[in-house]
N, C-alpha and C positions, 0 to 999 in steps of 0.2 A: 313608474317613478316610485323610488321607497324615499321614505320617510324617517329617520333616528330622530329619537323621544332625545327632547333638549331638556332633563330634568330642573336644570336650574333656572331657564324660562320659565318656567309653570309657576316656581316658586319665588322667583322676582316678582311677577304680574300678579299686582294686587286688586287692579280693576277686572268688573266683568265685559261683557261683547256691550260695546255701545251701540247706538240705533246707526251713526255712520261707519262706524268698522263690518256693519251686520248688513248695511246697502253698499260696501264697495264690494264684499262676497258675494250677493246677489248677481251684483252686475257683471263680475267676471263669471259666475255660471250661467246667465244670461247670454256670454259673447261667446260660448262652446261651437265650436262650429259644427257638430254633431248633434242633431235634433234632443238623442234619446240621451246623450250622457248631461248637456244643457238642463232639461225635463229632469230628470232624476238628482241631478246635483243640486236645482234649485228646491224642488221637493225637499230633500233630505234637510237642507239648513234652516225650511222654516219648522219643520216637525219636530226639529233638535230644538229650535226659539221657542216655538209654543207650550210645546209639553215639555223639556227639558228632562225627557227620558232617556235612559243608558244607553249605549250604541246597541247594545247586546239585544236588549228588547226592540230597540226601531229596527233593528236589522230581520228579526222575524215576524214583521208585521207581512200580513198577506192583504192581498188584492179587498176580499170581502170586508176586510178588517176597517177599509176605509171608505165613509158611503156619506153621501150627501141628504141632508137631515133636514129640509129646512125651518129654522131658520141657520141650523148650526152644519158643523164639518165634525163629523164626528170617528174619532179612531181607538181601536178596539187595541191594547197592548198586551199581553202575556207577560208579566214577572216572574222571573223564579227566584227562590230562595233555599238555600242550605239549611236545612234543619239535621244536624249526627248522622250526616253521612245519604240522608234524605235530601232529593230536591220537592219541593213544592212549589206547585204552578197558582197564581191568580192571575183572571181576567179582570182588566179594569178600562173602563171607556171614557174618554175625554170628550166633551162638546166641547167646539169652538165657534162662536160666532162669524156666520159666511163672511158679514161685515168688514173681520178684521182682514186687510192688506195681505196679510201675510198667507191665510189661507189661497189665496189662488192660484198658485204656482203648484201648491199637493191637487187641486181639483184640476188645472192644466195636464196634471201627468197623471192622474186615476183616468181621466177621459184618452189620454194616448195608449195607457195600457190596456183599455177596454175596447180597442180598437186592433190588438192583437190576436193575433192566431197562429198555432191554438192557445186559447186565454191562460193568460202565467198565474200560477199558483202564488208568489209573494211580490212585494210589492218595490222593493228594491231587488232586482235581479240584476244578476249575474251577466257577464261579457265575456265571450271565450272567443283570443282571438285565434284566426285560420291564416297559416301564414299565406303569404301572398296575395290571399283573398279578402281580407280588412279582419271583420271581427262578426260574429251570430249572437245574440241574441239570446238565454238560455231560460225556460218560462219555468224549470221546477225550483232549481237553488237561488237560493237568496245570501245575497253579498255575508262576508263577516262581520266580525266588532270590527276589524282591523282594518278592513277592506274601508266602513264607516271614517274608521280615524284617518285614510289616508285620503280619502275625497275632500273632507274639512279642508287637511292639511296643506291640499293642492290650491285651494283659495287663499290662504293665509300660513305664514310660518308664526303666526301668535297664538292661534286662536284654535282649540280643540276640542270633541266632540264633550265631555265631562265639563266644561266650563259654560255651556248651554245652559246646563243644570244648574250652575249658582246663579247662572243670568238669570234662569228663571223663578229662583227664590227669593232673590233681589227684587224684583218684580211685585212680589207679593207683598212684600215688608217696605217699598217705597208707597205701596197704599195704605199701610199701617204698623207703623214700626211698632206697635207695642208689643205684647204679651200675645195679642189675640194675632199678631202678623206670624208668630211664630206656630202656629198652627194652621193657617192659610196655606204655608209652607208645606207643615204635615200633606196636606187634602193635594195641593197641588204634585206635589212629588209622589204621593204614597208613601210616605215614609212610615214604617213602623215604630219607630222610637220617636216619641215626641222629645227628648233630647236634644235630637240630630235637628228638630228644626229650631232649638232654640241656640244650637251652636252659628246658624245660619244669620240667627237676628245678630247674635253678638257681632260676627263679622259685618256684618252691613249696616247695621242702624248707626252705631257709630260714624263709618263714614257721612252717611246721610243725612244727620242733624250737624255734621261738622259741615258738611257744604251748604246746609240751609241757615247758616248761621246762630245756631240753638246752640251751642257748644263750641267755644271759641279759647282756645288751647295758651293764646298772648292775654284775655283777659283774668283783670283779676277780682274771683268772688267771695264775700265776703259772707261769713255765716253769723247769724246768730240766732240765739236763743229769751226766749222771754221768760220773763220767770212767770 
């Protein structure tokens, strides 16, 4: 199935994945009637919730990369970054609490992959299909960005691998919209530019004290000054 990028979606859509737009995706990867695309499709949309890493990096995460930690679910990413014609790589590890819901669908599909043979080198793999035959299985290549953005897309026509990302900045500034949520932001994303995460607060906190009532656009406030 292909997918064509709806530019002007992305750019109407001012909200991020809500908690029911993010379980009716669930449930349709859920109802795949193929064990390992189900497994991998559900995998993939919480690891996009949790970390709200770039397709490019979840797409080469490998097997080892993701290992159960108790008490946490912990996954190891590789960032690269363009420096003059340089790339430069960091590793950076996320704990996630087993606790949370979401992790069990990545520890459902780490335990099917680990059940493979011979054991697959990444952790979202590859499908190559045989005609006539259905489809194999392939344990070295690992899906692409693209590959990433058209599994989303197969759950949803709103909803895209990069908007994870602000869901999950959202996340961290709905526990503190101040100053200090915008560096939450930094730590959660890795961002380099503390900038980038305060461009993150502007767009969200506003909304969020306008729904919490703190900011109310009909009322009217009246300033003064004491002498």
């Amino acid at each position: 199935m292909t997918f064509i990028r709806n530019s002007k979606r992305r750019k109407a859509r001012e909200t991020v994945v809500t908690e029911p737009e993010f379980t009716d995706m669930l449930n349709k990867a859920e109802k795949i009637e193929d064990e390992f695309f189900s497994l991998r499709a559900s995998a993939l949309l919480c690891i996009l919730r949790l970390t709200g890493k770039r397709r490019e990096s979840v797409a080469q995460v490998k097997v080892n990369d993701v290992r159960v930690d108790e008490p946490f679910l912990k996954i190891t990413f590789t960032l690269l970054k363009k420096r003059k014609g340089i790339v430069l790589s960091k590793r950076v590890t996320k704990a996630i609490p087993l606790a949370d819901p979401y992790t069990k669908p990545i520890v459902n599909y780490l335990e099917f992959l680990n059940n493979l043979k011979p054991e697959p080198m990444f952790f979202f793999l590859r499908v190559k299909p045989i005609f006539g035959l259905g489809r194999i299985i392939q344990v070295d290549p690992h899906v692409s960005g693209r590959q990433v953005f058209n599994m989303v897309r197969s759950l949803s026509e709103t909803v895209w691998p990069h908007l994870f990302r602000e869901t999950a900045a959202a996340d961290e500034i709905e526990k503190d919209p101040s100053i200090l949520g915008a560096f939450m932001v930094m730590n959660k994303l890795d961002l380099e530019d503390y900038r980038t995460g305060f461009n993150y607060l502007k767009r969200f906190a506003t909304h969020l004290i306008t729904r919490k009532g703190v900011l109310n656009p009909e009322k009217e406030y009246v300033i003064s000054r004491e002498a």
